[in-house]
C-alpha positions in Angstrom: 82.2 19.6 106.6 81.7 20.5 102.5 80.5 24.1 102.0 77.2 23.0 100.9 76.6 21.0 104.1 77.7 24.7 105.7 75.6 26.8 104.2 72.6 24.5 104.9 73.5 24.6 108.7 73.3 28.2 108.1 70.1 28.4 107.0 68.5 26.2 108.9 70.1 27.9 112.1 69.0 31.4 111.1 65.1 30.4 110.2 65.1 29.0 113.5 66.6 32.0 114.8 64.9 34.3 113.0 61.8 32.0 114.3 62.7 33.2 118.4 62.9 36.5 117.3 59.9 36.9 115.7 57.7 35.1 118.7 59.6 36.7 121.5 61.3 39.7 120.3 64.8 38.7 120.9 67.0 35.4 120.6 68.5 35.7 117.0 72.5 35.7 117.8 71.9 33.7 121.1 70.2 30.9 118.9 72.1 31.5 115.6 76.0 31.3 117.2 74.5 28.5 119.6 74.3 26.6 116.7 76.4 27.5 114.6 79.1 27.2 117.3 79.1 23.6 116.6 81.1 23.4 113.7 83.0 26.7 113.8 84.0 29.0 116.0 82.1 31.7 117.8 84.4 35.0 115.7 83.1 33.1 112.5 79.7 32.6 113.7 79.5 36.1 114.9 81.1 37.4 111.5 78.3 35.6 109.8 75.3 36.6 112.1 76.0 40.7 112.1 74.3 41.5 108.9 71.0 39.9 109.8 71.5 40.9 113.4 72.2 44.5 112.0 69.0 44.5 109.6 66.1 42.9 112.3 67.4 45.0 115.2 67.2 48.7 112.9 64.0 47.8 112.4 62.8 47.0 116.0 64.9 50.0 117.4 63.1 52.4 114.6 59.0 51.3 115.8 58.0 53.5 118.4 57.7 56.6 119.2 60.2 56.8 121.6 63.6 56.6 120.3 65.1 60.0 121.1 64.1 59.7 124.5 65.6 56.3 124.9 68.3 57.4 123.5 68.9 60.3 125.9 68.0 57.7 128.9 70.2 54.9 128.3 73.3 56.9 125.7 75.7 56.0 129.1 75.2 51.9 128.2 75.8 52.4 124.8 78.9 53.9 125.1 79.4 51.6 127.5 78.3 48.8 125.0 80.8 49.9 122.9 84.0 50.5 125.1 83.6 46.7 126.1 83.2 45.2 123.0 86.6 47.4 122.3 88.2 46.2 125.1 87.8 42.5 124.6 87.8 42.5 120.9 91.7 40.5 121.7 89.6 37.2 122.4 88.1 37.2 118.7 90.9 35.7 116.8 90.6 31.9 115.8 94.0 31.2 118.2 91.3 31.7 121.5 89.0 30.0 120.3 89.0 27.6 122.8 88.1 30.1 125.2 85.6 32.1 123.4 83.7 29.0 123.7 84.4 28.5 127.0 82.5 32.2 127.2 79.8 31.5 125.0 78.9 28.2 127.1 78.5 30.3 130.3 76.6 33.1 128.0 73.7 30.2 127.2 73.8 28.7 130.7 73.5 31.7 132.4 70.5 33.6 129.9 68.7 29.9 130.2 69.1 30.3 133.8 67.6 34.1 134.2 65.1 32.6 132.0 63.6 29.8 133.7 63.8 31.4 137.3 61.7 34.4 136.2 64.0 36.4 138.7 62.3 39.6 138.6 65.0 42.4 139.3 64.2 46.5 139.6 66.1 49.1 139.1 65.4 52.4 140.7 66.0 55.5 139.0 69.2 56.9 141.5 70.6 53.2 140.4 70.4 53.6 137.1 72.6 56.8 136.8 75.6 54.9 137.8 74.9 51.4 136.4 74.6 52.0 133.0 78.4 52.5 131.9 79.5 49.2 133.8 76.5 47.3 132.5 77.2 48.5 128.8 80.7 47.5 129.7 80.2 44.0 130.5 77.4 43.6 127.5 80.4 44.8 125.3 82.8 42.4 126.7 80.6 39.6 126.4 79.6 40.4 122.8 83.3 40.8 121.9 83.9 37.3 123.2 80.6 35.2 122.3 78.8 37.5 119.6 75.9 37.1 121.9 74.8 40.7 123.4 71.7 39.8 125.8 73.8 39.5 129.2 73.8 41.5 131.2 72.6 44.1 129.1 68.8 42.2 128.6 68.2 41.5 131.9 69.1 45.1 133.0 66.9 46.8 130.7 64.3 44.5 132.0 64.3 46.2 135.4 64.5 49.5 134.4 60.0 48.4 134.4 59.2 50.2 131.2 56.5 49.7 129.3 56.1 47.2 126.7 56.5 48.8 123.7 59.3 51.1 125.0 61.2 48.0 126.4 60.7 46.4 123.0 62.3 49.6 121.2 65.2 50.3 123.7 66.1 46.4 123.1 66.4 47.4 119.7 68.5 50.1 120.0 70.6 48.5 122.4 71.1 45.5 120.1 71.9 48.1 116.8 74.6 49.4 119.0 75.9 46.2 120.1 76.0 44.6 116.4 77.5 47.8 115.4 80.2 47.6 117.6 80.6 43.5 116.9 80.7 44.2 113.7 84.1 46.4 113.7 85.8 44.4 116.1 85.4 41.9 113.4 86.4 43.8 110.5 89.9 44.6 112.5 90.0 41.1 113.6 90.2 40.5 110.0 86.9 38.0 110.4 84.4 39.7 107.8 85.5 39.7 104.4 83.9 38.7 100.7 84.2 34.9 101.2 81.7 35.4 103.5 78.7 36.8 100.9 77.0 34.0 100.5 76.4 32.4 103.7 76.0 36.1 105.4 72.8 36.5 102.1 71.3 33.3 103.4 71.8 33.8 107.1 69.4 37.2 105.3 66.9 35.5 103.7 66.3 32.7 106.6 66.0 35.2 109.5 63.5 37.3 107.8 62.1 34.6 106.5 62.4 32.8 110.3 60.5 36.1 111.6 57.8 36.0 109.2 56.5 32.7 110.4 57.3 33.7 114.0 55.3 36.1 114.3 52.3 34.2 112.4 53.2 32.2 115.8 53.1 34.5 118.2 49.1 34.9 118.2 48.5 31.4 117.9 50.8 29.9 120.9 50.9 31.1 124.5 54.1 33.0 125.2 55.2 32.1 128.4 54.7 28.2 127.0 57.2 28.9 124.2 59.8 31.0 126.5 59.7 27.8 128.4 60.6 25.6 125.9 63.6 28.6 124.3 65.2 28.8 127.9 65.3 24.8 128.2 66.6 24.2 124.7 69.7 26.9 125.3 70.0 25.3 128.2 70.3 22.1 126.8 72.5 23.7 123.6 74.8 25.6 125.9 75.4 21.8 128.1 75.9 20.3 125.1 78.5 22.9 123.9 80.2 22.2 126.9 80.3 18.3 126.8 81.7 18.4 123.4 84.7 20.9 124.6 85.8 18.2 127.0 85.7 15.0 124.9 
């Protein structure tokens, strides 16, 4: 594929992407390396998708009013978060490939799946004490591999029941941390460098440009009716991720 023909996947990935986020809250790496997946592997995708990752999720984690005590409630799973993504950052070179993919398939299948069963999960307080760490760990070791950070770390946070704006802002800080962390697993992978500039400026300027219009969306389309339709198309992306790793 001609670089021109690359960098207009790009875009049109991240204004889609950018487009979740915006109507739902979350989504952009899930949707973006989904995509993008399909011509490259997930460490390039990733490499491309931390900057705009990095710049919407500073901005969601810095709304509210609650940020210092999130960050004293959950600091366990960040270091957790971070630890993981360590730990695994071996699976990012281009040479396991093959089974980064193999991850990132699972990643979607699984995330469509929590999505269209609506399982409701809870937490209770005594639980959370210990949980945290292992589920940071996991969420790190998943991002290493995939780029995506929303399993198990999403879910989780999800049961902890917290309200909606505080749930909004402690995704945000969770998903700073996590992009963080990505993002210098990549840079000693050797996976970020300056050829990347221009695709990473217009991976930029299509997710913010992506989460303009969705949230001109979000008041004008029912949400559960659009999470619907998300969780069956990264169903149907993660399937068809799979299909072409076996032909």
């Amino acid at each position: 594929m001609h670089s021109y023909e690359i960098l207009a996947v790009t875009a049109g990935a991240f204004l889609l992407a950018g487009f979740v986020k915006g109507v739902i809250g979350l989504g952009l790496p899930t949707v973006a390396i989904g995509l993008l997946g399909l011509m490259m592997t997930p460490a390039q995708a990733a490499a491309i998708m931390v900057a705009p990752a990095l710049i919407t999720n500073v901005w969601q984690a810095m709304v509210g009013k609650s940020l210092l005590p999130l960050l004293g409630r959950i600091w366990p799973m960040l270091a957790g978060i971070c630890l993981g993504t360590f730990i695994a950052a071996a699976w990012l070179p281009g040479a396991n490939s093959g089974r980064a993919t193999i991850c990132l398939v699972v990643a979607h299948v699984l995330y469509a799946g929590l999505g269209l069963t609506m399982m409701d999960f809870h937490v209770s307080p005594r639980a959370e004490r210990w949980l945290s760490l292992p589920i940071g760990v996991l969420t790190g070791a998943v991002t290493a591999a995939t780029g995506v950070y929303v399993l198990p770390g999403t879910p989780y946070l999800h049961a902890l029941k917290l309200d909606r704006h505080q749930l909004v802002q402690m995704l945000g800080i969770s998903f700073t941390v996590s992009t963080l962390a990505l993002a210098t697993a990549l840079m000693h992978a050797g996976e970020i460098g300056m050829s990347l500039a221009v695709p990473v400026l217009i991976a930029i300027v299509a997710s913010l440009a992506g989460m303009w219009l969705g949230q001109i969306v979000r008041g004008r389309v029912q949400e559960k009716t659009f999470r619907l339709w998300f969780f069956l198309g990264l169903l149907a992306l993660g399937i068809h991720l799979a299909l072409r790793g076996l032909l």
